[in-house]
C-alpha positions in Angstrom: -9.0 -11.4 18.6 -6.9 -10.1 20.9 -6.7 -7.1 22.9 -3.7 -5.2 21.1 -5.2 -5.8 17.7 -8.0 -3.6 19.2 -6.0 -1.1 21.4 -4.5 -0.8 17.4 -8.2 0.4 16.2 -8.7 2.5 18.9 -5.0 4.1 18.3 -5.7 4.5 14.5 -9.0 6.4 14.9 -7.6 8.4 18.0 -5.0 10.1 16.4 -6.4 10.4 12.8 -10.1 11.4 13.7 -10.1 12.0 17.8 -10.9 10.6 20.7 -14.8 11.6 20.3 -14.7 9.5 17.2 -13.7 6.7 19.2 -16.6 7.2 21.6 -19.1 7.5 19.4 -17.6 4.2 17.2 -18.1 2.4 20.8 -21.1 3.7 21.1 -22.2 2.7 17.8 -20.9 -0.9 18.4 -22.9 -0.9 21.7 -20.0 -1.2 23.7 -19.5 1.1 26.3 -16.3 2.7 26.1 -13.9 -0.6 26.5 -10.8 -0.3 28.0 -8.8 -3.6 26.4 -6.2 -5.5 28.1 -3.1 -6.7 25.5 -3.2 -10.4 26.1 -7.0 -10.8 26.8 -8.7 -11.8 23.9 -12.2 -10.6 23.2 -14.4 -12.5 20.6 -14.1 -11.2 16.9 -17.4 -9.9 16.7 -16.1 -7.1 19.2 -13.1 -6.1 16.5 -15.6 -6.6 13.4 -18.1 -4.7 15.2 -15.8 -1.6 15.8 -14.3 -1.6 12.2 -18.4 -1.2 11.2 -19.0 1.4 13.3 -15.5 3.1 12.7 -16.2 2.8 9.2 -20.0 4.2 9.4 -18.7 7.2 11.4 -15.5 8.5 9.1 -17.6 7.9 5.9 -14.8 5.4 5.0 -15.1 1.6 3.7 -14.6 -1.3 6.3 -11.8 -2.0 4.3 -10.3 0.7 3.9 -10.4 1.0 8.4 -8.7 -2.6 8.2 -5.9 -1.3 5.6 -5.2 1.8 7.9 -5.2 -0.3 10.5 -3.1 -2.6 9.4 -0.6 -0.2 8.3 0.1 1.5 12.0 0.0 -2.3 12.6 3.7 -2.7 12.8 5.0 0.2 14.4 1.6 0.1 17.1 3.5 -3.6 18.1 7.0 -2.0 18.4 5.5 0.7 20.8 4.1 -1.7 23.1 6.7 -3.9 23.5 7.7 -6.4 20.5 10.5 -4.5 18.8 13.0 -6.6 19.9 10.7 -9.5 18.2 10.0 -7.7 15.3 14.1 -6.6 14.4 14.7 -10.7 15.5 12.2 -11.9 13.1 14.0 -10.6 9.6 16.8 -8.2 8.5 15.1 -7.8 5.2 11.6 -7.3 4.0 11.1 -10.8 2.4 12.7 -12.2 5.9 10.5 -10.7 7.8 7.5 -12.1 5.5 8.7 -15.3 5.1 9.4 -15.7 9.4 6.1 -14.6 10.0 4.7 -17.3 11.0 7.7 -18.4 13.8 6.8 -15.2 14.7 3.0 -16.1 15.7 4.7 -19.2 17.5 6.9 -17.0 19.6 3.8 -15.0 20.3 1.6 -18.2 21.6 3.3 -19.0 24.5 1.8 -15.4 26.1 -1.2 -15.6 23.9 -2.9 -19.0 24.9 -5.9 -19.1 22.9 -4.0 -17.3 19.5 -5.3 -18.6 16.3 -3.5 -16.3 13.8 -2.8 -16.7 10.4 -0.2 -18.4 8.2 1.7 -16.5 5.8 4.2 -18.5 2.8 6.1 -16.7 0.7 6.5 -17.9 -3.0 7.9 -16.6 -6.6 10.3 -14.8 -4.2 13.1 -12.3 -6.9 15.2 -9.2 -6.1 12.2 -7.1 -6.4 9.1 -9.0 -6.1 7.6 -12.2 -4.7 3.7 -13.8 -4.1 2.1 -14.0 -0.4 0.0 -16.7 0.8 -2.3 -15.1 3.4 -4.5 -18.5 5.0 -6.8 -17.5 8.1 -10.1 -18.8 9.7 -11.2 -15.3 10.1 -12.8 -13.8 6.9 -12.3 -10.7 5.4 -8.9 -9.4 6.5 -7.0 -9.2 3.5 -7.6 -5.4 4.1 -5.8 -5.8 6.7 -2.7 -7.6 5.3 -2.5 -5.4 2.3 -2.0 -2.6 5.1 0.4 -4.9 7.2 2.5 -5.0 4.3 2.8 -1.9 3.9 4.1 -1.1 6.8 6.3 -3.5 6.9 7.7 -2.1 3.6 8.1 1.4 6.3 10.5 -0.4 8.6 12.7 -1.5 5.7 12.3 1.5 4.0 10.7 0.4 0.5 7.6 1.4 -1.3 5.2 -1.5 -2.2 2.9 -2.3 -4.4 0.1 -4.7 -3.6 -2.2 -6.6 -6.3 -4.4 -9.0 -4.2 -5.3 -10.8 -7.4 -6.4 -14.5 -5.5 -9.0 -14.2 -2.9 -10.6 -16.9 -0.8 -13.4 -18.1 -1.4 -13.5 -17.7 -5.0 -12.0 -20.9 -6.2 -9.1 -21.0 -3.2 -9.0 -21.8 0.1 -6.6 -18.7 0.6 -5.9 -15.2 -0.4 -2.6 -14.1 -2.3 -0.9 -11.2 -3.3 1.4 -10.1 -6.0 4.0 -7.8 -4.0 6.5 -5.4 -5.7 9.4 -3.9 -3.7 12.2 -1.3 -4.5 14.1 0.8 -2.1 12.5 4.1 -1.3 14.5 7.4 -3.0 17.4 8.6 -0.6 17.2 5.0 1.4 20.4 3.7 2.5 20.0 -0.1 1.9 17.0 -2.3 2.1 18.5 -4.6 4.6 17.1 -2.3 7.9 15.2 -3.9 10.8 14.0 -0.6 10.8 14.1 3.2 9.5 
C-alpha cells in the first residue's frame, strides 16, 4: 500500500491515543519508528502489520482500527493535497461513490504501482443504493464501511451501512446496503464538502 494510507494510521492513532501509542504500535510491528513517504509504496504486510499492533495496543478489533481509519480517510486526503480531486470527483454523495474509480485513475499517473480497488454503484434511489467493493487485498471492508462514512461527513448526511455480501463466501466481492438522508440542520445534500 501506499505511503499516505499509512501516514493515515499513524494520524488516526496520533491524535486519538498519542504519539507513544504510535511508538509502541511500531514497535510492536517490529518496525522502527517509520517515517513514510506519500507516493512510496510499502508492501501490505507493513499496513496489516500496524493495524495488528494498533489494534493489540488500544484493546480495540483490527476492524474496528480499519473503520476509524477509514473514516479520517477522506478528510486525511484533503489535508495533504487532493481536495481539489475529491470536490472534482462528485457534487453529491452517490457521485462521488459512483466516480470513484476515475478517481483511482487520476491517482495512477503519480502512483505507478497502484492497485486499488473498484467500487460500482447499483439499486441507486433518493435515499439509498448498493456498493460493490472488488479488491485483491482481503479484509478491508472495515475499511470501506469507514470510507463511507466519511464521505457521508463531506456531504453532510448520516449513513447507515449493512455489509450483508462478503467475499469469499459465495462472491467474488463485498457489497453493502447504504442508507443516506440529510443530517438535521444541513443545508442541502449536494456539498463537495461541509
Amino acid at each position: 500500500m501506499y505511503g499516505l494510507i499509512n501516514q493515515a494510521i499513524q494520524a488516526h492513532v496520533e491524535s486519538r491515543y498519542g504519539a507513544a501509542a504510535w511508538r509502541r504500535g511500531c514497535a510492536a510491528a517490529m518496525l522502527e519508528e517509520p517515517a513514510f513517504l506519500t507516493l512510496e509504496s510499502y508492501p501490505d504486510s507493513v499496513s496489516y502489520a500496524l493495524v495488528a499492533a494498533v489494534a493489540k495496543e488500544t484493546g480495540l478489533s483490527p476492524a474496528v482500527v480499519l473503520e476509524d481509519v477509514g473514516r479520517l480517510f477522506t478528510g486525511f486526503a484533503a489535508s495533504r493535497g487532493y481536495e481539489d480531486l475529491l470536490r472534482a470527483t462528485g457534487s453529491s454523495f452517490a457521485q462521488f461513490l459512483t466516480n470513484l474509480d476515475l478517481l483511482h485513475s487520476h491517482v495512477g499517473g503519480a502512483y505507478p504501482e497502484l492497485r486499488p480497488p473498484s467500487f460500482r454503484v447499483s439499486e441507486l434511489q433518493e435515499d439509498c443504493m448498493r456498493l460493490h467493493y472488488y479488491s485483491t487485498r482481503e479484509g478491508l471492508a472495515s475499511m470501506v464501511i469507514g470510507l463511507l462514512h466519511g464521505a457521508a461527513e463531506r456531504f453532510e448526511l448520516t449513513l447507515e451501512v449493512v455489509h450483508d455480501v462478503r467475499c469469499g463466501e459465495g462472491s467474488d466481492h463485498d457489497e453493502f446496503a447504504v442508507r443516506f438522508a440529510l443530517r438535521s440542520g444541513a443545508a442541502h445534500a449536494d456539498k463537495t464538502h461541509p
